[in-house]
Biopython code that builds the backbone (N, CA, C, O; Angstrom):
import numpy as np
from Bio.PDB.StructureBuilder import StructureBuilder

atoms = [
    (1, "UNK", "N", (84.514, 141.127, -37.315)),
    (1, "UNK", "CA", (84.881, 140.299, -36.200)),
    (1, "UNK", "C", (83.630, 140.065, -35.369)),
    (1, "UNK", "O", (82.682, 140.826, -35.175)),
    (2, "UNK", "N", (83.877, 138.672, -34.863)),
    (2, "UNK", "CA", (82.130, 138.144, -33.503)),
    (2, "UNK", "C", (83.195, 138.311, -32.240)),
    (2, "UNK", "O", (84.412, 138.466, -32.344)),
    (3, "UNK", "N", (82.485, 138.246, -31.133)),
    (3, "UNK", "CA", (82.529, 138.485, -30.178)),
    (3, "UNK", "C", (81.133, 138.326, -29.382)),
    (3, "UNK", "O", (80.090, 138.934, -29.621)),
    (4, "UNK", "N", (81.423, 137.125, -28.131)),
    (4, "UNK", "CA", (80.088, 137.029, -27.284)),
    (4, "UNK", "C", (80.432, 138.020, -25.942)),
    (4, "UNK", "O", (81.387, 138.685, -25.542)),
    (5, "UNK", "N", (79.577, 137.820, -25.669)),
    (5, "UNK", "CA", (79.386, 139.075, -24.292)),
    (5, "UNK", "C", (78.556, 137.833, -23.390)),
    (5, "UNK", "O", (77.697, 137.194, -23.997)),
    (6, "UNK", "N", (78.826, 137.513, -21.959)),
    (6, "UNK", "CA", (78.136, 136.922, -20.930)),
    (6, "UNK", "C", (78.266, 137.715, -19.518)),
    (6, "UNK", "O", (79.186, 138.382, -19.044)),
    (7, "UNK", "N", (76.950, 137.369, -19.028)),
    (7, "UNK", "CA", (77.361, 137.548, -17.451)),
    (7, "UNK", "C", (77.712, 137.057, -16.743)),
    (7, "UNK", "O", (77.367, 135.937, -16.367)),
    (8, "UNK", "N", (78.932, 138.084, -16.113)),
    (8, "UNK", "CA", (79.774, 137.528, -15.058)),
    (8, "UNK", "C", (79.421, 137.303, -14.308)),
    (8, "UNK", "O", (80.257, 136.585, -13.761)),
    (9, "UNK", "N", (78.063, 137.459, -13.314)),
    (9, "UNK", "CA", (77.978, 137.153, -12.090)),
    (9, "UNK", "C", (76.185, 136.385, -12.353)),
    (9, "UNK", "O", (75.492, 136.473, -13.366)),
    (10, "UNK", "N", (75.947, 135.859, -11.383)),
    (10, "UNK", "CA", (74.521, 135.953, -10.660)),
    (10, "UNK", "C", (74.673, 133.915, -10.613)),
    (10, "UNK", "O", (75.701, 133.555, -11.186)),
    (11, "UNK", "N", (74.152, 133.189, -10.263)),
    (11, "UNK", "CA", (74.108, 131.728, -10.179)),
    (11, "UNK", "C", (73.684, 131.028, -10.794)),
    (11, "UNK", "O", (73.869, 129.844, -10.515)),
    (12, "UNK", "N", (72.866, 131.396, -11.991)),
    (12, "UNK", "CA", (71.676, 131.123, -12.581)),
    (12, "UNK", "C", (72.510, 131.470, -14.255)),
    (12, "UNK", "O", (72.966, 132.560, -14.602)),
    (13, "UNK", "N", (72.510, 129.971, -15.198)),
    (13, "UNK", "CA", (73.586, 130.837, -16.843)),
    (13, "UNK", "C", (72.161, 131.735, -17.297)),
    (13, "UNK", "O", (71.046, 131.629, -16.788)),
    (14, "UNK", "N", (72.478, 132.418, -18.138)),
    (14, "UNK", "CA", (71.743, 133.319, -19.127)),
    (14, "UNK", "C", (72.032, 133.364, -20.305)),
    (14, "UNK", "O", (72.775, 132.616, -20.940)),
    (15, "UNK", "N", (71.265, 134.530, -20.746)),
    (15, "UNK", "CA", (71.958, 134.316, -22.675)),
    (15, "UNK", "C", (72.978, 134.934, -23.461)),
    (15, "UNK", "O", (73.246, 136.134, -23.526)),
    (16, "UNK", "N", (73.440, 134.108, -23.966)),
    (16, "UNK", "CA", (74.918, 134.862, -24.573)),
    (16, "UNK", "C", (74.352, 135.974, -25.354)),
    (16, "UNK", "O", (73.163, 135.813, -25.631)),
    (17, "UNK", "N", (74.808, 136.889, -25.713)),
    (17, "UNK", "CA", (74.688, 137.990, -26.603)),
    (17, "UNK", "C", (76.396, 137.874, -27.875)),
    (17, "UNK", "O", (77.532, 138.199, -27.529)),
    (18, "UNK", "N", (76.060, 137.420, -29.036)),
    (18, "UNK", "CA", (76.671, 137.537, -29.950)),
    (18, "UNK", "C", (76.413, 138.924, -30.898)),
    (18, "UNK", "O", (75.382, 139.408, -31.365)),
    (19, "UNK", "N", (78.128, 139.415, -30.972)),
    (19, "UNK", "CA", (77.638, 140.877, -31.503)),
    (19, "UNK", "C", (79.268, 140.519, -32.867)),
    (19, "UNK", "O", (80.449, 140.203, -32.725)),
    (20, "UNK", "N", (78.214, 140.863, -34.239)),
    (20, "UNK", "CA", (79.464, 140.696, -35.451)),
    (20, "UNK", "C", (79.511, 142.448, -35.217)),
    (20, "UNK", "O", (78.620, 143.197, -34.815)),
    (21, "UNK", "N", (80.777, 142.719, -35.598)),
    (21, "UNK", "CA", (81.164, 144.026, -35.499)),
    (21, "UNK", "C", (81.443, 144.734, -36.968)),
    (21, "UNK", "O", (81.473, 144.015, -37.967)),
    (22, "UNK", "N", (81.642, 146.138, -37.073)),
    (22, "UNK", "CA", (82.061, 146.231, -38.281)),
    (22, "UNK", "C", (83.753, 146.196, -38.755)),
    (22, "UNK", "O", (84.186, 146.717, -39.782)),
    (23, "UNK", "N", (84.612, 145.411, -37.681)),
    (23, "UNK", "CA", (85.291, 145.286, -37.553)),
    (23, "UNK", "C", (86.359, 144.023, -38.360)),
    (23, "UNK", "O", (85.776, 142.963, -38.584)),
    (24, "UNK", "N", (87.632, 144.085, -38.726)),
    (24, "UNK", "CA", (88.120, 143.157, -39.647)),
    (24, "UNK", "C", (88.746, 142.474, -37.875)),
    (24, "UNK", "O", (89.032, 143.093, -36.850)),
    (25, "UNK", "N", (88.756, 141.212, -38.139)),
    (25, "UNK", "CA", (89.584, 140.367, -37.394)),
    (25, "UNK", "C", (91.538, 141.156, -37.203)),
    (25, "UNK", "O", (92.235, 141.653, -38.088)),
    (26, "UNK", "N", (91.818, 140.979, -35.884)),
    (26, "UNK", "CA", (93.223, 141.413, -35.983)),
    (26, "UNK", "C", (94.078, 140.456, -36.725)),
    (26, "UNK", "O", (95.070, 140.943, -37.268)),
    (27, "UNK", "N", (93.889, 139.273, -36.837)),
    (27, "UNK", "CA", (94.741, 138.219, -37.692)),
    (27, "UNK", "C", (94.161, 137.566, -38.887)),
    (27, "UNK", "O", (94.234, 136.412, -39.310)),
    (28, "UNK", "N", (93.492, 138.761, -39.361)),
    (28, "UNK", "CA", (92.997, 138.618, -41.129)),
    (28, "UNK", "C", (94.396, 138.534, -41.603)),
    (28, "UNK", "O", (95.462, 138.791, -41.043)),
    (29, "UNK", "N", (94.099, 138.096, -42.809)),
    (29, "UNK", "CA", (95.012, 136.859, -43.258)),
    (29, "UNK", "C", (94.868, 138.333, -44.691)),
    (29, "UNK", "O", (95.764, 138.425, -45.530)),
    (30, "UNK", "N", (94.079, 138.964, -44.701)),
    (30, "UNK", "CA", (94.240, 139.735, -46.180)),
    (30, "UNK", "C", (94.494, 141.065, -46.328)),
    (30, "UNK", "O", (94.221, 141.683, -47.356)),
    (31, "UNK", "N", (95.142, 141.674, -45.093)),
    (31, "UNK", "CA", (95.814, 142.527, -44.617)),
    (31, "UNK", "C", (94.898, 143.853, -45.018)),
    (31, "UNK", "O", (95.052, 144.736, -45.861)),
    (32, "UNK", "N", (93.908, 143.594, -44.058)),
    (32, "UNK", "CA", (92.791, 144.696, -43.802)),
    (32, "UNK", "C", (93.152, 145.324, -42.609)),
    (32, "UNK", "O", (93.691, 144.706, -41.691)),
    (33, "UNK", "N", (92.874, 146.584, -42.563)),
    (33, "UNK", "CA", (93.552, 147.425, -41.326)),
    (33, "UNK", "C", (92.739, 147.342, -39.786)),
    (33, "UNK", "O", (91.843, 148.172, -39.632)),
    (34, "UNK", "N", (92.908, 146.748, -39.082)),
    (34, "UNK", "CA", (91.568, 146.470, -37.928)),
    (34, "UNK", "C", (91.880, 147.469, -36.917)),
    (34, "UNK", "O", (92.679, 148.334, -37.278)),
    (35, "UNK", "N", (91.503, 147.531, -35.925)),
    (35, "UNK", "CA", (90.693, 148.432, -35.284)),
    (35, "UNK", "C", (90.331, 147.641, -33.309)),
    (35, "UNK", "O", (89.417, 146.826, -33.190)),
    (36, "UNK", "N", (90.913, 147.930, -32.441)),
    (36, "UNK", "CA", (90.726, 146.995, -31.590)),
    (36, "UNK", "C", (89.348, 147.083, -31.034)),
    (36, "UNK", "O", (88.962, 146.907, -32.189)),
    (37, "UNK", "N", (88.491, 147.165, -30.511)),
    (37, "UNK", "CA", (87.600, 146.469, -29.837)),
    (37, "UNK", "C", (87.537, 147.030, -28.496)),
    (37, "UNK", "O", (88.126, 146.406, -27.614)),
    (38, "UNK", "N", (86.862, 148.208, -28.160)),
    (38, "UNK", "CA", (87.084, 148.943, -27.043)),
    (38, "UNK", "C", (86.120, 148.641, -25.957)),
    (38, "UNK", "O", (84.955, 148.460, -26.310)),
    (39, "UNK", "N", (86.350, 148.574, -24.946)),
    (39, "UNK", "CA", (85.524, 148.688, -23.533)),
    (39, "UNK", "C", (83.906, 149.346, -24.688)),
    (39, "UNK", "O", (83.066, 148.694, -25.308)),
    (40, "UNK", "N", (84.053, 150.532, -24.556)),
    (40, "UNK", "CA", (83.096, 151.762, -24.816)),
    (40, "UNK", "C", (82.317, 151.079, -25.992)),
    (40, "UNK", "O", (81.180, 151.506, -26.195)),
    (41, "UNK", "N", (82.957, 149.709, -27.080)),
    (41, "UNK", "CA", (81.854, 149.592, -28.559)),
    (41, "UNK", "C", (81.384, 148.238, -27.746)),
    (41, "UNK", "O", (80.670, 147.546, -28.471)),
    (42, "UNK", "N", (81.596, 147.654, -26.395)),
    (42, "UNK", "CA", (80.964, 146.205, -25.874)),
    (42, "UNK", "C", (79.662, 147.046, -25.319)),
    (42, "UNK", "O", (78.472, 146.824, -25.543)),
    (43, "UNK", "N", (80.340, 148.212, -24.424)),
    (43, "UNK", "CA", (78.659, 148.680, -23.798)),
    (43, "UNK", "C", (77.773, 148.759, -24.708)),
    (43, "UNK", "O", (76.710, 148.143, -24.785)),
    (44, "UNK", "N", (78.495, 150.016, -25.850)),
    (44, "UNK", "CA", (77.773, 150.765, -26.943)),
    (44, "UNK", "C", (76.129, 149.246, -27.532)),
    (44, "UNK", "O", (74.916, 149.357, -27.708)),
    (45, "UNK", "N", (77.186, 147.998, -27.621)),
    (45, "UNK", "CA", (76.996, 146.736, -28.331)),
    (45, "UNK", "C", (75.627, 146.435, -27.461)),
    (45, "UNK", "O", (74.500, 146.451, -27.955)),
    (46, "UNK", "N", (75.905, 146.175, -26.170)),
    (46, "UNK", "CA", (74.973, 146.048, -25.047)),
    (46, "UNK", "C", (73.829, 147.067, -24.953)),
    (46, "UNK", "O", (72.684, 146.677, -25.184)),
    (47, "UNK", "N", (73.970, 147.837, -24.759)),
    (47, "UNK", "CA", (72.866, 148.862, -24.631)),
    (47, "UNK", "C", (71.986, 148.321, -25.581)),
    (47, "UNK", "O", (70.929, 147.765, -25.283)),
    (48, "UNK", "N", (72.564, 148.532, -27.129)),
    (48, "UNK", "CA", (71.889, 147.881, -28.179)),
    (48, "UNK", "C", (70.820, 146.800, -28.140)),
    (48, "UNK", "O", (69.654, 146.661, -28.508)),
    (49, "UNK", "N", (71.784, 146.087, -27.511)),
    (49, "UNK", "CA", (70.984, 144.797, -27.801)),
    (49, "UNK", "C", (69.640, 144.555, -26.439)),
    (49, "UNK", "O", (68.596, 143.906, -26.383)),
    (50, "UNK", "N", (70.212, 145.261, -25.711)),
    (50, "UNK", "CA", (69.372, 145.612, -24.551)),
    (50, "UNK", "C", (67.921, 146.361, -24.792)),
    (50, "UNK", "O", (66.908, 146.171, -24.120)),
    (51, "UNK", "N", (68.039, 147.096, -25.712)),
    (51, "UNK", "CA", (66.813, 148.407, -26.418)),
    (51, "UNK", "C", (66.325, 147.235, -27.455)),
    (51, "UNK", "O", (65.145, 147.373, -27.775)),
    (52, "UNK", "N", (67.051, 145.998, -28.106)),
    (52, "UNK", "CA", (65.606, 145.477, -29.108)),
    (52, "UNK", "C", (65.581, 144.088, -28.104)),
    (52, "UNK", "O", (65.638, 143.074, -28.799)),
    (53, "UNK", "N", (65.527, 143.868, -26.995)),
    (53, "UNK", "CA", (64.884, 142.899, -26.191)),
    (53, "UNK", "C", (65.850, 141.997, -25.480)),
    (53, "UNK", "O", (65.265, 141.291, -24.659)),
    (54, "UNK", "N", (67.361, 141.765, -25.547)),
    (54, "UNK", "CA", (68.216, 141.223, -25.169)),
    (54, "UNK", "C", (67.750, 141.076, -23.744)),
    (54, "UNK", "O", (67.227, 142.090, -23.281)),
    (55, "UNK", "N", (67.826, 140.068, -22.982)),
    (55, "UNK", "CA", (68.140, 140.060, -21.601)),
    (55, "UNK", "C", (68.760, 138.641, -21.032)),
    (55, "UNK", "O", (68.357, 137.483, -20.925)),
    (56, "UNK", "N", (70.119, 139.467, -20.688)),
    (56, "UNK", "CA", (70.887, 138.278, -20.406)),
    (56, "UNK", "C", (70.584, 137.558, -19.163)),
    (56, "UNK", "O", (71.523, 136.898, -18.719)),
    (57, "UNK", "N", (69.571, 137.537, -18.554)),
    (57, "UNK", "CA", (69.110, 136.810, -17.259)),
    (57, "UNK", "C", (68.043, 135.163, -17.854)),
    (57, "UNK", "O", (67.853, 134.062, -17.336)),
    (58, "UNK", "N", (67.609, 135.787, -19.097)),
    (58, "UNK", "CA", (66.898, 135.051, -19.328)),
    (58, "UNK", "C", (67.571, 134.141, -20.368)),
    (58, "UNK", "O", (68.172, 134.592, -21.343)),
    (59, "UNK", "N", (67.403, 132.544, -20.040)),
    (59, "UNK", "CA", (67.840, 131.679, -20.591)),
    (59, "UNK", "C", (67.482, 131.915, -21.909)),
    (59, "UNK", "O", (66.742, 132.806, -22.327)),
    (60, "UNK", "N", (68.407, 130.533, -22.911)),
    (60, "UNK", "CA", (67.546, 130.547, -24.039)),
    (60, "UNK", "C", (68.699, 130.233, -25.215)),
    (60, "UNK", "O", (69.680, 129.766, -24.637)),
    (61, "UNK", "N", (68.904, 130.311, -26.485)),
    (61, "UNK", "CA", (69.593, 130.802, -27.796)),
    (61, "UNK", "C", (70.033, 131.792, -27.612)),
    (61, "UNK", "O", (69.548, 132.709, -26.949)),
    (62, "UNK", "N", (71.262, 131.753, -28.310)),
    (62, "UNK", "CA", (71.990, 133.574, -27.939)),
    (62, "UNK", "C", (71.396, 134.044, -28.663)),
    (62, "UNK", "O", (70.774, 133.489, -29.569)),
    (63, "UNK", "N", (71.484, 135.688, -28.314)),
    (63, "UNK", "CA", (70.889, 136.784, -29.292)),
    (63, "UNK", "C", (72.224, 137.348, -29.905)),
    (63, "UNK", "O", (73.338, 137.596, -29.443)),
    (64, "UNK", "N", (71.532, 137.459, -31.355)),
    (64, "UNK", "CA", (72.394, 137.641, -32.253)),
    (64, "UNK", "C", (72.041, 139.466, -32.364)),
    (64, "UNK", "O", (70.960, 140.048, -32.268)),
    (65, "UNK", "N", (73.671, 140.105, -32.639)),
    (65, "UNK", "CA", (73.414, 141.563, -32.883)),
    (65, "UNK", "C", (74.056, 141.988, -33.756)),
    (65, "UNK", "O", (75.260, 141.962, -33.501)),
    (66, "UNK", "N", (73.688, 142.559, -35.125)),
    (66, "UNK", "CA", (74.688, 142.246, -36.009)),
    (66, "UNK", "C", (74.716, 143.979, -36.213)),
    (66, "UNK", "O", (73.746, 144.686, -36.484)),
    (67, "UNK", "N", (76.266, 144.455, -35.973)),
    (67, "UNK", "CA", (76.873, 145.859, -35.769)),
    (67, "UNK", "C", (77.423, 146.207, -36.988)),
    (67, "UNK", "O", (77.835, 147.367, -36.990)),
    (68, "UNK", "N", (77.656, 145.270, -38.610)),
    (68, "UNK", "CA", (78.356, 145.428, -39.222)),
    (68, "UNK", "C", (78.016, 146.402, -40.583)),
    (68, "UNK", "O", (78.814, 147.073, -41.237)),
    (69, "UNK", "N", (76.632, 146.247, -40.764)),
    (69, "UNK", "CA", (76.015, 147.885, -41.663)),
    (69, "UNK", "C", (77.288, 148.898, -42.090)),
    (69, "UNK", "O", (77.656, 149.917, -41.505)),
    (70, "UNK", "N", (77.649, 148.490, -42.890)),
    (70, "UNK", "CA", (78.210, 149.687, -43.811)),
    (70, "UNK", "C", (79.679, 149.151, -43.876)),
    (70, "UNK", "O", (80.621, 149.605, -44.526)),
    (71, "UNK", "N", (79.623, 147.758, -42.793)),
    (71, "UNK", "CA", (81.329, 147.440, -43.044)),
    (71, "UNK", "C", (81.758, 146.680, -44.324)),
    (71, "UNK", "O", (81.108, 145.659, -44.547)),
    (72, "UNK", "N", (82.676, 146.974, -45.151)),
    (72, "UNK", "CA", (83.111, 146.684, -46.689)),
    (72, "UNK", "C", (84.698, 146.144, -46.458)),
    (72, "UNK", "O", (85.576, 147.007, -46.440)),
    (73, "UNK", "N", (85.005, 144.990, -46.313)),
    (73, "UNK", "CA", (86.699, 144.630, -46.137)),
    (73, "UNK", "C", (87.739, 144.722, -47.282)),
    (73, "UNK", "O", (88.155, 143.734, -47.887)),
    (74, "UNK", "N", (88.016, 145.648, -47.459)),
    (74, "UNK", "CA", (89.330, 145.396, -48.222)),
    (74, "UNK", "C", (91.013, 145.824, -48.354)),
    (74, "UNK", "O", (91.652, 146.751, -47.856)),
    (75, "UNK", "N", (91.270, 145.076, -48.956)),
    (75, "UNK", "CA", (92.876, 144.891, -49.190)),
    (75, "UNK", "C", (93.665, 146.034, -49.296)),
    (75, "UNK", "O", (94.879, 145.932, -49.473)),
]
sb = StructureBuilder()
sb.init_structure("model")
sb.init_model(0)
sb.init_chain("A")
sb.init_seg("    ")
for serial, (resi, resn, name, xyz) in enumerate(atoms, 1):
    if name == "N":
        sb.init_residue(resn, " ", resi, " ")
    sb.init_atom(name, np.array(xyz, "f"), 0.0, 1.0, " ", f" {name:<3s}", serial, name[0])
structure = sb.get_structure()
């Protein structure tokens, strides 16, 4: 599953942070067992992307963060 992350506040847009998860979509269609999407794996996600250069103040192309390493979908 993707999921963007933005900031909520300040006046000025910034950059989206796109994070693929190792997560199956809740309305997979191929009845893979998913997993919701907690407060704690958006920070976890953030921090991340924060430590290889993310900064959502600064305009630009979203930064892509790809969380999915080791995820395998199946039936």
């Amino acid at each position: 599953m993707t999921y963007a992350v933005e900031a909520a506040s300040g006046s000025q847009p910034g950059t989206t942070l796109i994070v693929t998860s190792g997560q199956a979509h809740p309305s997979n269609w191929v009845g893979v067992e998913t997993e919701p999407i907690r407060p704690a794996h958006v920070a976890a996600s953030i921090r991340e992307a924060r430590d290889q250069g993310w900064d959502p103040t600064r305009g630009g192309s979203p930064f892509r963060l790809d969380r999915s390493a080791g995820f395998i979908a199946q039936p």
